[in-house]
Backbone as a printed PyTorch tensor [residue, N CA C, xyz], in Angstrom:
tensor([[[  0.8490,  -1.1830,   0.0000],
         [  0.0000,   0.0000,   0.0000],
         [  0.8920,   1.2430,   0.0000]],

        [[  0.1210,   2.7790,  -1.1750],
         [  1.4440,   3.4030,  -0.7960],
         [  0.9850,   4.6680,   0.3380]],

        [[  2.2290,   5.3590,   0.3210],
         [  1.6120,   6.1770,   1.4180],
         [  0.7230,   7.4160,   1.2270]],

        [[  0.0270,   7.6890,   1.9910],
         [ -0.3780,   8.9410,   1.7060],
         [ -0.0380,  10.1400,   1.7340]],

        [[ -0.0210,  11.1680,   0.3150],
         [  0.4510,  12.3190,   0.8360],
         [ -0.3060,  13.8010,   0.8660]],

        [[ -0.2930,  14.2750,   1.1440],
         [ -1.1600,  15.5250,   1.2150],
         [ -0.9780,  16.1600,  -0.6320]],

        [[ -2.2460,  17.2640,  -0.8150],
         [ -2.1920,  17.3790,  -1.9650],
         [ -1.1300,  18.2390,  -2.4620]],

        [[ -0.4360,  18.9570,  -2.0070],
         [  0.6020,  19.8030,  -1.9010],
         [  1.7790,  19.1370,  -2.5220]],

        [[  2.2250,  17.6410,  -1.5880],
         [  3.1370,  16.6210,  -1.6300],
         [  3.0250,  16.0490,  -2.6030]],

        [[  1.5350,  16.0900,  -3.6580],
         [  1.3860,  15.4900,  -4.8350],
         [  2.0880,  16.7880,  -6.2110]],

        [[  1.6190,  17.8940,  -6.0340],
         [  2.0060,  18.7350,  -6.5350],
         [  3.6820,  19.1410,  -6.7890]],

        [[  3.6060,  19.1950,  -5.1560],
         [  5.4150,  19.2750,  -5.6540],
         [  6.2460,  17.8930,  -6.5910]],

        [[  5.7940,  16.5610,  -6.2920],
         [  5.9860,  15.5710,  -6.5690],
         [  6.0790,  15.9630,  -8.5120]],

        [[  4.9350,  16.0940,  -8.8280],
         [  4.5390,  16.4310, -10.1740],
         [  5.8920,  17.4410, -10.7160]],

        [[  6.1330,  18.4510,  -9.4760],
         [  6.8420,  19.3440, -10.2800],
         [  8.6230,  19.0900, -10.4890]],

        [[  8.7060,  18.3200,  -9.5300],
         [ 10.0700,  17.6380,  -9.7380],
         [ 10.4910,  16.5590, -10.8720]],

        [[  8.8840,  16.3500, -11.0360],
         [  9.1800,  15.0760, -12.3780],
         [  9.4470,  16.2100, -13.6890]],

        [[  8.4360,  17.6050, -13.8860],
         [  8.2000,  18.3500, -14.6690],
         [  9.7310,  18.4790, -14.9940]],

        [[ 10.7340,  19.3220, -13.9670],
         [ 12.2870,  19.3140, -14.1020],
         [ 13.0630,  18.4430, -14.3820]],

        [[ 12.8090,  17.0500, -14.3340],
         [ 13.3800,  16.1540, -14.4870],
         [ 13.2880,  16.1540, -15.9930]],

        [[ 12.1730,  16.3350, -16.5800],
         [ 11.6380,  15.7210, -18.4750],
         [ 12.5390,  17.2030, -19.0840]],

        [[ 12.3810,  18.5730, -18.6880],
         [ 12.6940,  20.0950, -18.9250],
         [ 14.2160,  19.4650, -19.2580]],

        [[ 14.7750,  18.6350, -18.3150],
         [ 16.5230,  18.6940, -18.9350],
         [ 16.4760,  17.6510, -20.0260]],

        [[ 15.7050,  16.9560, -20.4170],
         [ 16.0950,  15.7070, -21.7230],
         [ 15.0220,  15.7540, -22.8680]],

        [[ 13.7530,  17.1620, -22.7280],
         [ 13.5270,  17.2480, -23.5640],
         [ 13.7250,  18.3920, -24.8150]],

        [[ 13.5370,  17.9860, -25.6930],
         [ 14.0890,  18.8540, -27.5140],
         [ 13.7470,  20.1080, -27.0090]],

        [[ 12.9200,  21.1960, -26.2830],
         [ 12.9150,  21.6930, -26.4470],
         [ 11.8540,  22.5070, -25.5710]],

        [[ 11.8080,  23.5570, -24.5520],
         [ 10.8990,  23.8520, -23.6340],
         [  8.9920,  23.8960, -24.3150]],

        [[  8.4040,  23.6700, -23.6080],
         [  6.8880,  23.3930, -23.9290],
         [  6.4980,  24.6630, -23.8480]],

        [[  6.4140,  25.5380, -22.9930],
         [  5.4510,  26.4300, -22.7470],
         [  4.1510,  26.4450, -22.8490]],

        [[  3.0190,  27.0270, -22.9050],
         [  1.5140,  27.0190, -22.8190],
         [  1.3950,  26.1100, -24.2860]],

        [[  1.6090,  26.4300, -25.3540],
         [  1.0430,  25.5280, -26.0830],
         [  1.5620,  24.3710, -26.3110]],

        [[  2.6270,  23.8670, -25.9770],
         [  2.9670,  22.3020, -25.5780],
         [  2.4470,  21.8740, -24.5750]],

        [[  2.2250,  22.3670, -23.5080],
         [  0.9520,  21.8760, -22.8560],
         [ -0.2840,  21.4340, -23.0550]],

        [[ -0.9860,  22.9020, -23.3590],
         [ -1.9490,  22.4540, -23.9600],
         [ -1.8670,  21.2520, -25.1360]],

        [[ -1.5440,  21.0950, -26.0330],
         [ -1.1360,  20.1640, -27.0220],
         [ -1.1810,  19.2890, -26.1470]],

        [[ -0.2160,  18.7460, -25.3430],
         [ -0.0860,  17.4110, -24.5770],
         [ -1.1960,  17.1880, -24.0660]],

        [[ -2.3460,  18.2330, -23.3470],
         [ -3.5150,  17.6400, -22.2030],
         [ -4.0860,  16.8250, -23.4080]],

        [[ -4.6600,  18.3070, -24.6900],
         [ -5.6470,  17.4390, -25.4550],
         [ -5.1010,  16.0010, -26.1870]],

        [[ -3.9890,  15.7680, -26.1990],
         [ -3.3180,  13.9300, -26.1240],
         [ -3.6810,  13.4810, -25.2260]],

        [[ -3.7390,  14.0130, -24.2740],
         [ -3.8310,  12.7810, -23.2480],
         [ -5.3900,  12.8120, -22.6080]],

        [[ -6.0650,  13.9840, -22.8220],
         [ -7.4900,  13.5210, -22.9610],
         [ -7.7240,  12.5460, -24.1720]],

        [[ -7.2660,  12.5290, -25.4360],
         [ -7.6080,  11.5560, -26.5680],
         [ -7.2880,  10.6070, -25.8840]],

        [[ -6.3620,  10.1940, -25.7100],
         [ -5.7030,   8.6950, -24.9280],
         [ -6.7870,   7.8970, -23.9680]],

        [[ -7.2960,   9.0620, -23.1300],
         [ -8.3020,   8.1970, -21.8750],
         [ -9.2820,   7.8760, -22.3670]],

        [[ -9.8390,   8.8840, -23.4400],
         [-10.9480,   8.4770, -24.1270],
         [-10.9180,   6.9990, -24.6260]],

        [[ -9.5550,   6.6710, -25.9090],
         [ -9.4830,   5.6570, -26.2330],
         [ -9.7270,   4.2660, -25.2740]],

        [[ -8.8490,   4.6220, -23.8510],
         [ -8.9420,   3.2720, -23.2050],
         [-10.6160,   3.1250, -22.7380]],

        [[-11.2040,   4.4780, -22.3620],
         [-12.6580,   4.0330, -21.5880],
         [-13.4020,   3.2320, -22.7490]],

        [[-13.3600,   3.7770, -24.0130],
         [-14.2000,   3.4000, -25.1190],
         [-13.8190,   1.8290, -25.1680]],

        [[-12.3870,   1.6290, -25.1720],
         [-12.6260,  -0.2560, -25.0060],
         [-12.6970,  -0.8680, -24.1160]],

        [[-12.0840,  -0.0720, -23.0280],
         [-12.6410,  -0.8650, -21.9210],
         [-14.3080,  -1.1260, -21.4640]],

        [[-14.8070,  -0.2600, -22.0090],
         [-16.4340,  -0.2480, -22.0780],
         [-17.1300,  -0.5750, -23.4270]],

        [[-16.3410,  -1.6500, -24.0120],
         [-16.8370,  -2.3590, -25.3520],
         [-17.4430,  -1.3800, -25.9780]],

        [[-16.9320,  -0.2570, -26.7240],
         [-17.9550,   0.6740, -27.4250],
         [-17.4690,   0.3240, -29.3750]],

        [[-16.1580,  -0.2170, -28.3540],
         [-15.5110,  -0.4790, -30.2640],
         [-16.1260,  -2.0170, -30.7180]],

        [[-15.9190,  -2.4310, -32.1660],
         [-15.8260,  -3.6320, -32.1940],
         [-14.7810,  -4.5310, -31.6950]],

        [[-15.7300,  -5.6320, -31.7500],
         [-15.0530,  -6.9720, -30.8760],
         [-13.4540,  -7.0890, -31.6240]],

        [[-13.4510,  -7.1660, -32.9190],
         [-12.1510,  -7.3190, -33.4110],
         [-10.8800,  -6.2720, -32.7420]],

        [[-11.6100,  -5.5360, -32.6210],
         [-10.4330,  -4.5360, -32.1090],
         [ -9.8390,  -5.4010, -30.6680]],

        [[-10.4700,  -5.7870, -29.8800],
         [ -9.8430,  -6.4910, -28.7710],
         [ -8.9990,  -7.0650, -28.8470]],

        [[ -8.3720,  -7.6310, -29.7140],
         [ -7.2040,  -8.7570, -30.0890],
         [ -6.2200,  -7.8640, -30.5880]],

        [[ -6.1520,  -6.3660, -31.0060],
         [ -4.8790,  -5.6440, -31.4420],
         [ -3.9540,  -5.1260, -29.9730]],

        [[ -2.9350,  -5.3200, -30.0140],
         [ -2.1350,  -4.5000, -28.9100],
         [ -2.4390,  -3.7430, -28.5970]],

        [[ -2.7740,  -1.9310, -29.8700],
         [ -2.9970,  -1.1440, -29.2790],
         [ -4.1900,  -0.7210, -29.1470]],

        [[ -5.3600,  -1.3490, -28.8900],
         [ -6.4580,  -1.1160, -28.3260],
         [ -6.3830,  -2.3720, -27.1530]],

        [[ -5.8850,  -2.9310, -26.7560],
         [ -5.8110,  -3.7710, -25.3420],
         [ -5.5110,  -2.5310, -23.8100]],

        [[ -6.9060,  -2.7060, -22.8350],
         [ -6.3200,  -1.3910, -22.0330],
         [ -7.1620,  -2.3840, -20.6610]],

        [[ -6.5350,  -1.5130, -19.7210],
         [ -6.7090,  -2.3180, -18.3250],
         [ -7.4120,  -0.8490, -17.4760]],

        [[ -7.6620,  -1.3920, -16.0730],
         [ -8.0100,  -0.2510, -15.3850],
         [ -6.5120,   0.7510, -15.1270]],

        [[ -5.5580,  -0.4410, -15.0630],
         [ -4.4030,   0.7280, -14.9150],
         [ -3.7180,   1.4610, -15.5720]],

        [[ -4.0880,   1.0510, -16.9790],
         [ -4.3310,   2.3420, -17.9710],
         [ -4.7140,   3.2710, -17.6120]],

        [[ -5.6940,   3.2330, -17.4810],
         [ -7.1710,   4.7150, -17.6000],
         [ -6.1040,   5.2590, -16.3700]],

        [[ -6.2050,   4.6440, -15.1990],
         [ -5.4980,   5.2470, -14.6000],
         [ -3.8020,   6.1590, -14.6330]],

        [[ -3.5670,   5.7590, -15.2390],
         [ -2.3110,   5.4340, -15.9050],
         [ -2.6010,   7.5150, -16.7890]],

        [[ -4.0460,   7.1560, -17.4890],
         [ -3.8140,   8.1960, -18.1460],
         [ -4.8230,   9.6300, -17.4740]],

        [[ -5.2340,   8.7700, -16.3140],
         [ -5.9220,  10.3480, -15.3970],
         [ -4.8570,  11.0070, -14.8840]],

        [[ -3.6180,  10.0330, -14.3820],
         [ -2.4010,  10.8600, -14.0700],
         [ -1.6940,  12.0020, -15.2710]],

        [[ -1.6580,  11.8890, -15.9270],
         [ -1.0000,  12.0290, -16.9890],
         [ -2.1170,  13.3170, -17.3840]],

        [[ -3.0840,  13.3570, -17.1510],
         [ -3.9850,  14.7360, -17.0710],
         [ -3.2060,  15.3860, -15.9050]],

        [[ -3.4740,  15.0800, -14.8560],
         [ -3.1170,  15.7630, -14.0300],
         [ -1.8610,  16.4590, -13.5950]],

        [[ -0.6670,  15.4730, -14.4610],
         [  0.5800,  16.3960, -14.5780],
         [  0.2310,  17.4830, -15.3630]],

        [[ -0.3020,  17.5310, -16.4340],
         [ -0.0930,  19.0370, -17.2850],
         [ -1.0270,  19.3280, -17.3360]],

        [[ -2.4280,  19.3200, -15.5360],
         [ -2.9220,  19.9860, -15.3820],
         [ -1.5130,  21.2910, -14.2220]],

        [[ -1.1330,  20.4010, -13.5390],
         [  0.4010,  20.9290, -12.6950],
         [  1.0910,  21.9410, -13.4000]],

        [[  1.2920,  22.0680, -14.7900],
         [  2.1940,  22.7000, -16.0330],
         [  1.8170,  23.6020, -15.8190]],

        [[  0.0460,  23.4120, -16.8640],
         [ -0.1650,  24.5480, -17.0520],
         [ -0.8110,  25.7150, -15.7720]],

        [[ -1.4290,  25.3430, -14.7240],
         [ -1.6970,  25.8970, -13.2400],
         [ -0.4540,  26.7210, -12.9080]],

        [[  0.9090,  26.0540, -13.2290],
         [  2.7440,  26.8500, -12.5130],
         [  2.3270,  27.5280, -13.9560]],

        [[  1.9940,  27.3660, -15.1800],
         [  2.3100,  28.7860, -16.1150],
         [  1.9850,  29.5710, -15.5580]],

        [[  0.5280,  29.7800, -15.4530],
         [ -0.5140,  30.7850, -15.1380],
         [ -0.3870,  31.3600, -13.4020]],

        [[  0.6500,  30.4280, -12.4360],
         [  1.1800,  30.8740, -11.4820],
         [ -0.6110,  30.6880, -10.4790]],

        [[ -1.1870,  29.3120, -10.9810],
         [ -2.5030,  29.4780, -10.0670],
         [ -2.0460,  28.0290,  -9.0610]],

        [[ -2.6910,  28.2350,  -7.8330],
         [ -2.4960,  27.0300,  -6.4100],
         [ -3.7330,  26.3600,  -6.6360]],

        [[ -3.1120,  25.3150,  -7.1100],
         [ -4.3210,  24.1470,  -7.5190],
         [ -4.9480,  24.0160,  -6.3880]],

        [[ -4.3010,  24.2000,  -5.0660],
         [ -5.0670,  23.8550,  -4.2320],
         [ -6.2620,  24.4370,  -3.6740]],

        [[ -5.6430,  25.4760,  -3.8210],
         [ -6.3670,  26.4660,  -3.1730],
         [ -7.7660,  27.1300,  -4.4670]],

        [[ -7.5140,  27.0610,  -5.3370],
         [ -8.1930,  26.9530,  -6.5140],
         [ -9.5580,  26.0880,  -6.4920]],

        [[ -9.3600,  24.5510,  -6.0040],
         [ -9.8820,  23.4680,  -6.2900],
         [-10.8900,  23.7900,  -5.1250]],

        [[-10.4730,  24.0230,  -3.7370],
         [-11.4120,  24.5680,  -2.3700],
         [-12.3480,  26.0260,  -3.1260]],

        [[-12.2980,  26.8310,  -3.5590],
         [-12.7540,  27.9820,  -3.7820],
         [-13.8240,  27.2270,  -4.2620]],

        [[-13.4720,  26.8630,  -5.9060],
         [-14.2880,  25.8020,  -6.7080],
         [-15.6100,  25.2600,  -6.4970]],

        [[-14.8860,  24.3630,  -5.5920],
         [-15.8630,  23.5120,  -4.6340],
         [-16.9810,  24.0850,  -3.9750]],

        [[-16.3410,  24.9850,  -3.3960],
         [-17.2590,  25.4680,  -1.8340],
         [-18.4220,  26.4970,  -2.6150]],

        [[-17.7680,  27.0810,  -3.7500],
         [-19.1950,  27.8480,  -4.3480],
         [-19.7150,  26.7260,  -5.3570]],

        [[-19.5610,  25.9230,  -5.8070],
         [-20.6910,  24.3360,  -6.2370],
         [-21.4800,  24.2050,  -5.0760]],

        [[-20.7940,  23.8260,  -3.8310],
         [-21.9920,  23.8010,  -2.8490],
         [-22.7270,  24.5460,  -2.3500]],

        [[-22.3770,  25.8430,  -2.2350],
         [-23.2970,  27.2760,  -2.2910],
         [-24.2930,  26.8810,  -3.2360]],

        [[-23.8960,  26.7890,  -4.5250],
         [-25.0420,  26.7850,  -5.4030],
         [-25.7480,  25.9400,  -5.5370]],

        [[-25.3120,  24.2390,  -5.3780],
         [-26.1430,  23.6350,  -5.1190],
         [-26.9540,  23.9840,  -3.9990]],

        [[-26.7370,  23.9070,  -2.6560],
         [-27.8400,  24.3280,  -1.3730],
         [-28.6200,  25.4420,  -2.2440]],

        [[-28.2750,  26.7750,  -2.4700],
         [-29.3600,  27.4840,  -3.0530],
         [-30.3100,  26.9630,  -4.1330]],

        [[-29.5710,  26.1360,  -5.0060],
         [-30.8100,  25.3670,  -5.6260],
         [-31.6010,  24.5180,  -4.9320]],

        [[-31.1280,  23.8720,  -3.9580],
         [-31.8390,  23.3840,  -3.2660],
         [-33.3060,  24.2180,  -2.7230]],

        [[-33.2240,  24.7480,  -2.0280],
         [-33.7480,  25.3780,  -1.2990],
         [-35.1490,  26.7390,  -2.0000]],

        [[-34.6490,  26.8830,  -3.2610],
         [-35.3350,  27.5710,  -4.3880],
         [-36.7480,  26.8470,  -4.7450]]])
């Protein structure tokens, strides 16, 4: 089991890998290599949910690259979430603190719909 870390500890985590790829790759990303990369790697998750949820044909199951597991998908929610990390340090926004704001007025608005 692994350990748990606070969301912060995930973030920094993310951003040390970010420095790690910055020294061996061709060439710095900036906002639109980012972007570019999310919408890949949203295509990607798409692909695995669609077979993992039989939406393709059966033949496709037997090719390599449509063979996908849960730890795929998983595999590729991470992989959102790093260059959600990217682009959040471009724009200089605290995911964290971002994600609480977020939240807490969804539930404002839900209760007021509620209650309407």
């Amino acid at each position: 089991m692994t350990q748990s870390k606070t969301f912060q500890e995930i973030v920094e985590q993310n951003r040390a890998v970010i420095k790690e790829f910055e020294k061996v790759e061709q060439k710095p990303w900036g906002i639109e290599g980012s972007m570019i990369e999310l919408a890949k790697q949203v295509g990607d998750l798409a692909k695995h949910v669609m077979v993992y949820e039989k939406y393709y044909l059966p033949s496709r199951e037997n090719r390599d690259v449509y063979k996908t597991t849960k730890n795929e998908i998983a595999d590729e929610l991470t992989d959102l979430f790093f260059m959600t990390v990217r682009i959040a340090d471009h724009y200089h926004i605290d995911l964290e603190e971002a994600l609480i704001k977020v939240r807490e007025n969804d539930i404002k608005a839900l209760e007021k719909e509620k209650s309407a």
